[in-house]
Biotite code that builds the C-alpha atoms (Angstrom):
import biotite.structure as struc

atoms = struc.array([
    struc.Atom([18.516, 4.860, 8.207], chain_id="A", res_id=1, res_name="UNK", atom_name="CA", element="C"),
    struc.Atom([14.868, 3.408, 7.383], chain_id="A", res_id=2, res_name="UNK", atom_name="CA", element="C"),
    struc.Atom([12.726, 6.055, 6.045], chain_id="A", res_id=3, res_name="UNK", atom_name="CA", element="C"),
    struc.Atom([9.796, 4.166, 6.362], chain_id="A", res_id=4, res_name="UNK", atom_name="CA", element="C"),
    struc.Atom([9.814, 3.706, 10.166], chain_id="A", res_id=5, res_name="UNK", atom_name="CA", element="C"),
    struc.Atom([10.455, 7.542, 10.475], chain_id="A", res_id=6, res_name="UNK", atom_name="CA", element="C"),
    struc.Atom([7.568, 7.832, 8.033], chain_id="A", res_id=7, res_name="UNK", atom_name="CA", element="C"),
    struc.Atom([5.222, 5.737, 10.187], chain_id="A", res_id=8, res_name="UNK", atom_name="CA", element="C"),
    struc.Atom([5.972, 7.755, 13.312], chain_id="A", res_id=9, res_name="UNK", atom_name="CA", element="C"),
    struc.Atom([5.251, 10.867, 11.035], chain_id="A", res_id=10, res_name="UNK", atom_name="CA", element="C"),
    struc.Atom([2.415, 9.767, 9.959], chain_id="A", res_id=11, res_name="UNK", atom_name="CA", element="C"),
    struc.Atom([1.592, 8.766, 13.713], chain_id="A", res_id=12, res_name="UNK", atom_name="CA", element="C"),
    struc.Atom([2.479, 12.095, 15.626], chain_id="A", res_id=13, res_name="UNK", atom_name="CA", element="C"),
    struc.Atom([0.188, 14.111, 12.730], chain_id="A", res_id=14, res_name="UNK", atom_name="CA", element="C"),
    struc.Atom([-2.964, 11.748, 13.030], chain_id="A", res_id=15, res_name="UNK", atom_name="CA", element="C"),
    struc.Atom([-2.509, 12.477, 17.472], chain_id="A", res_id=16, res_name="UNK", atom_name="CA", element="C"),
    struc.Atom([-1.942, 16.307, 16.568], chain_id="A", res_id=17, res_name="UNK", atom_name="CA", element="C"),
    struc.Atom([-4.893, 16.857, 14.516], chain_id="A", res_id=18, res_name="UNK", atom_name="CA", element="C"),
    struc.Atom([-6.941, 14.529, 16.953], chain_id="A", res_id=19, res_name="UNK", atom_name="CA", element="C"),
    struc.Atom([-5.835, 16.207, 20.023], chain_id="A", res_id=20, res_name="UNK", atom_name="CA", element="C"),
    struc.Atom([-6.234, 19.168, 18.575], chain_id="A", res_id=21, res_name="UNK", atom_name="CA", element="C"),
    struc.Atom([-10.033, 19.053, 17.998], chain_id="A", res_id=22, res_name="UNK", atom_name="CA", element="C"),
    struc.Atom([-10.767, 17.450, 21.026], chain_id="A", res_id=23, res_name="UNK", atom_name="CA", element="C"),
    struc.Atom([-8.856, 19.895, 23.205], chain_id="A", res_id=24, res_name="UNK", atom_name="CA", element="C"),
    struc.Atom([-10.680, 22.603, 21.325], chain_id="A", res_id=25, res_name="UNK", atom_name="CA", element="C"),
    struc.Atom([-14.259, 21.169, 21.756], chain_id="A", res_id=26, res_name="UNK", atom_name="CA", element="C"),
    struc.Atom([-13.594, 20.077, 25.349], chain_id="A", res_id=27, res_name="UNK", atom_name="CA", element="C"),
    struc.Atom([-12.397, 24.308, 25.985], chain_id="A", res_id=28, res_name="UNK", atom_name="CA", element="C"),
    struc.Atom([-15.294, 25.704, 24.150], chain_id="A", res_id=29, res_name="UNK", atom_name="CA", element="C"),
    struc.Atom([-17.696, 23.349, 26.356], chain_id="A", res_id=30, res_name="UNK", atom_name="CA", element="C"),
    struc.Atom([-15.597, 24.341, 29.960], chain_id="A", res_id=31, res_name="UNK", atom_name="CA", element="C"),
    struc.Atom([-14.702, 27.739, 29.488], chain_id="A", res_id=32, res_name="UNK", atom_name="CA", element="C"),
    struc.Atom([-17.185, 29.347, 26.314], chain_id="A", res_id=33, res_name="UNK", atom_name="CA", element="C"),
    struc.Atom([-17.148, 33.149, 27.594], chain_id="A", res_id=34, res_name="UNK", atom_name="CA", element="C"),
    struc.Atom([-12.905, 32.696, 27.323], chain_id="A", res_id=35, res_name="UNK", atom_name="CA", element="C"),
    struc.Atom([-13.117, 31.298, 24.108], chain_id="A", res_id=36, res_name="UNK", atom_name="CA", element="C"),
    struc.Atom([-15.964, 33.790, 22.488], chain_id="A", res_id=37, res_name="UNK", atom_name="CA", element="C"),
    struc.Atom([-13.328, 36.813, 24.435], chain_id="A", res_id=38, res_name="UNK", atom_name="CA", element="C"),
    struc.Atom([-10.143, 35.564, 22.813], chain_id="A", res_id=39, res_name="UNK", atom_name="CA", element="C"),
    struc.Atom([-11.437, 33.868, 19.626], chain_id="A", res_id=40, res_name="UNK", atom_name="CA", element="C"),
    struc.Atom([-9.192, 35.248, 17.183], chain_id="A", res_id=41, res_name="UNK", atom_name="CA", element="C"),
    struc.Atom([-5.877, 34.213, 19.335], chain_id="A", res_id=42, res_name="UNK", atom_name="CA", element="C"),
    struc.Atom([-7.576, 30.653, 19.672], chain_id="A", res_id=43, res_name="UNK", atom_name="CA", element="C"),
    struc.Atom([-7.664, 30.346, 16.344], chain_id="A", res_id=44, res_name="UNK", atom_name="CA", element="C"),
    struc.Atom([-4.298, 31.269, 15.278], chain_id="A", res_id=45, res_name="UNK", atom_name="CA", element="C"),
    struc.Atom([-3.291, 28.481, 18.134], chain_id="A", res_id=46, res_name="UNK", atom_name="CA", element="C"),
    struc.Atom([-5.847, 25.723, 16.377], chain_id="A", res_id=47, res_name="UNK", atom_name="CA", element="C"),
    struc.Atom([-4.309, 26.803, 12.854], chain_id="A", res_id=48, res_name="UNK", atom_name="CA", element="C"),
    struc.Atom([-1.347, 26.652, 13.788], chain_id="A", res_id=49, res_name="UNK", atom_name="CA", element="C"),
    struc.Atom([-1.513, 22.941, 15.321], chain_id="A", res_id=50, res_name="UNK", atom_name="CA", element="C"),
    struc.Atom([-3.958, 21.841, 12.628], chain_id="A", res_id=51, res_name="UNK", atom_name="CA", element="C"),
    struc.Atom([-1.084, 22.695, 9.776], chain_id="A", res_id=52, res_name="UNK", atom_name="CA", element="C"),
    struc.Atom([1.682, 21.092, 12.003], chain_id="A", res_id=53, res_name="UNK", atom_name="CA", element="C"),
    struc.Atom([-0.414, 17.825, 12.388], chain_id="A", res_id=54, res_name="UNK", atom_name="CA", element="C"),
    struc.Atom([-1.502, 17.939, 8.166], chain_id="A", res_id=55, res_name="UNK", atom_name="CA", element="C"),
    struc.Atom([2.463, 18.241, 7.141], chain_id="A", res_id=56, res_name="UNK", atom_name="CA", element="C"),
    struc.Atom([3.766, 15.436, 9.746], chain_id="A", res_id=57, res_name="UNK", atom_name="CA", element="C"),
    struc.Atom([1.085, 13.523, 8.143], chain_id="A", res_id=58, res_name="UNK", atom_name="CA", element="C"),
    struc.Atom([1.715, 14.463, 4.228], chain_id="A", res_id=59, res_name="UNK", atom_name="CA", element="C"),
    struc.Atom([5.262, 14.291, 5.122], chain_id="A", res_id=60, res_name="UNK", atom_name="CA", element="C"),
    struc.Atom([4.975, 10.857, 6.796], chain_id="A", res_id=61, res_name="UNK", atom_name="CA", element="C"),
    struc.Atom([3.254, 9.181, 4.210], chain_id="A", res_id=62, res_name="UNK", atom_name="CA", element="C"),
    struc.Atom([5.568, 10.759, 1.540], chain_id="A", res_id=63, res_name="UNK", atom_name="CA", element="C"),
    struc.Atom([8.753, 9.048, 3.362], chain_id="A", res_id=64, res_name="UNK", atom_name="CA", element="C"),
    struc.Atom([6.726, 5.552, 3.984], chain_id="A", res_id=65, res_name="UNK", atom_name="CA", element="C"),
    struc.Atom([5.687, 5.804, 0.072], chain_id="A", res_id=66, res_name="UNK", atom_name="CA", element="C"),
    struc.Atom([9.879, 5.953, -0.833], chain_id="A", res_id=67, res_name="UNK", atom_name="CA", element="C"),
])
């Protein structure tokens, strides 16, 4: 199996997590900012939690292209 097509798609899926992630979160806080300043800390647990997902498909993905 080619690692580095794997890697690539890594590599692609973390930079459209970390993207998507921001701009979901700045297009909530601007819609809905009393839901967000009521449930902060559970919003960012969710953010967190997406933003570390997206950062290791990315290390991880340019660690397999790199072999």
């Amino acid at each position: 199996m080619d690692t580095r097509s794997l890697g690539m798609g890594l590599i692609l899926f973390g930079i459209l997590a970390i993207g998507g992630t921001v701009d979901g979160a700045r297009r909530k806080i601007a819609a809905q900012p009393d839901w967000v300043a009521m449930n902060w800390k559970s919003y960012v647990k969710g953010l967190a939690g997406w933003l570390v997902v997206g950062a290791l498909a990315l290390l991880g993905g340019i660690v397999m292209a790199l072999v």
